[in-house]
N, C-alpha and C positions, 0 to 999 in steps of 0.2 A: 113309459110306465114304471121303472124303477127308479125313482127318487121316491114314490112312497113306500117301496118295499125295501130299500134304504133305511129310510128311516125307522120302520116297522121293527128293522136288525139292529138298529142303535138302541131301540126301547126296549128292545128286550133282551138286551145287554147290560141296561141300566136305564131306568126311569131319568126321565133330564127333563127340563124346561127347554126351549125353543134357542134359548140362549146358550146353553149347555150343549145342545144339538150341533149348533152352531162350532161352537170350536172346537168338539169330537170330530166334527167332518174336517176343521182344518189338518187333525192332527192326524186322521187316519181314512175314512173311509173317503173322504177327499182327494187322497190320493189316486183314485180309482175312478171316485164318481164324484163332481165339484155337485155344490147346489149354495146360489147366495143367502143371506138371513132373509130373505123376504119371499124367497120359493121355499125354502124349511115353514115359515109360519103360514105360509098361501097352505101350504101340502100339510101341516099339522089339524088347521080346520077342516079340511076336506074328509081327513081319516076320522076326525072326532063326529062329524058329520055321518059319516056313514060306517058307526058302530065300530071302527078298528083301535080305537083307543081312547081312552076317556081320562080327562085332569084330575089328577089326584086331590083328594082334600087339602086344602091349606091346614097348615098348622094353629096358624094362628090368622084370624084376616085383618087383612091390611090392603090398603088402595095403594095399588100400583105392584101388589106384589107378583112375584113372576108366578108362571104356571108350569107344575111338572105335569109330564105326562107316564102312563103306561098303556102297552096292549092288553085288549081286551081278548077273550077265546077266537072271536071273528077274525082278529087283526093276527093271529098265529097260524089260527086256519088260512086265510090268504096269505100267509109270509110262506108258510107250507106248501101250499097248492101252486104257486110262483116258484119257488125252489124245484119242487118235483116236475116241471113243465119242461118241454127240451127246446130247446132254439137256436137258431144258425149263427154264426158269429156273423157281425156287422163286417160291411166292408173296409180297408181301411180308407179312408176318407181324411188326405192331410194336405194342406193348403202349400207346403214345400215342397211337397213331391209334383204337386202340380206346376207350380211355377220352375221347377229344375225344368219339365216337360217343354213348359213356352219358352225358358232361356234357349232352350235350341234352335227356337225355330227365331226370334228376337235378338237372341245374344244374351249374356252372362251378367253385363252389369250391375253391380252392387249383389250381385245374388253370393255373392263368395263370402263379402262380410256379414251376411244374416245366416249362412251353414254356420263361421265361424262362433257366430252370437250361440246360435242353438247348442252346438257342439258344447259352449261355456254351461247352458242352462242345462243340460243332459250331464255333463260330467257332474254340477252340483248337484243335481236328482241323484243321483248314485251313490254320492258320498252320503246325503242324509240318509237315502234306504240302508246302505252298509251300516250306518251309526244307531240306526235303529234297531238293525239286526243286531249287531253288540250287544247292546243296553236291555231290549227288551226279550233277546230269544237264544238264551246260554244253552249252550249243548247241554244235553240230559233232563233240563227241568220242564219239559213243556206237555200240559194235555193234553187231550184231544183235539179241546176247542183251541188252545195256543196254535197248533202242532197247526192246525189251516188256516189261522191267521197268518205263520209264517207262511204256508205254500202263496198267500196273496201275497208277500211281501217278499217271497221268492220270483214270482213274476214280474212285479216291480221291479228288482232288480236286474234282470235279465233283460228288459226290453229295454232299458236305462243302457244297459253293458252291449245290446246291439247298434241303439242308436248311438252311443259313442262312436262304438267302431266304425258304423256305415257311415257318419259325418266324416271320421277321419278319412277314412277311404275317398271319401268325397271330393275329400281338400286335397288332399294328393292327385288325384283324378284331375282337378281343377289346374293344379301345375303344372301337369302333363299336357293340358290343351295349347293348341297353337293360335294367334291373336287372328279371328276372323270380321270379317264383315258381317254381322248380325242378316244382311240381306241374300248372302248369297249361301247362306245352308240350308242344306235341303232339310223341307220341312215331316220325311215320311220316317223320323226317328221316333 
């Protein structure tokens, strides 16, 4: 249920076309919460559909030209009434922690070069979040609404800065083991 209240935040940020939606989410809410060009315009009809946003006038009409959109009272009222909602956090649910789980009970092979891959892709996550941080959130100059876009981009960073470290740890862990027979470990780890 949040990719349309996603969106809802992006529109009323800034009025955008579907295409504009689109590489706002590359560059920021994305981060967070992916959605490809074809679930943004599935998920932009649905809301236009049922009152939460409506296409702005064209300026001038023209065939083929894009569509911007903004929220309507409805579509703030629900971005509202979603925000003040409480909810549990999900569980984590990651496809490498499960397969560390079966290398034990199987054996380890190749599992070392995809921590080291991830590790690569985590440490680059960091360095863009830090560069962002930089460029977009200089000490002293930030409002309200900055001031918790940065706390997003402060948690970005920090799970970026754990997963490095628990990969690393990982890989050191992984040096420490001794060469077994994938058959004869016990499977109650």
């Amino acid at each position: 249920m949040s990719l349309p209240h996603a969106i809802l935040t992006a529109l009323l940020e800034k009025p955008s076309s579907g295409l504009e939606l689109t590489r706002r989410f590359d560059r920021s809410i994305g981060y967070f919460w992916s959605a490809s060009h074809q679930q943004i315009y599935r998920e932009l009809s649905k809301l236009e559909t049922e009152g939460y946003i409506r296409a702005l006038p064209a300026e001038q009409p023209a065939r083929g030209q894009k569509k911007s959109y903004e929220v309507l009272p409805a579509g703030r009222a629900e971005l509202t009434r979603w925000t003040a909602a409480s909810q549990d956090p999900k569980p984590l649910r990651d496809p490498l922690l499960l397969r560390l789980r079966a290398a034990a009970v199987v054996g380890t092979a190749g599992i070392e070069a995809d921590l080291r891959h991830h590790l690569d892709l985590h440490r680059q996550q960091l360095a863009d979040y830090e560069e962002i941080q930089q460029r977009d959130f200089p000490p002293g100059r930030q409002t309200p609404q900055e001031r918790l876009q940065h706390l997003i981009l402060r948690a970005g960073i920090d799970l970026e800065t754990f997963w490095t470290r628990w990969l690393t740890d990982a890989l050191e862990e992984f040096g420490r083991l001794p060469a077994q027979d994938p058959a004869s470990r016990d499977s109650t780890v």
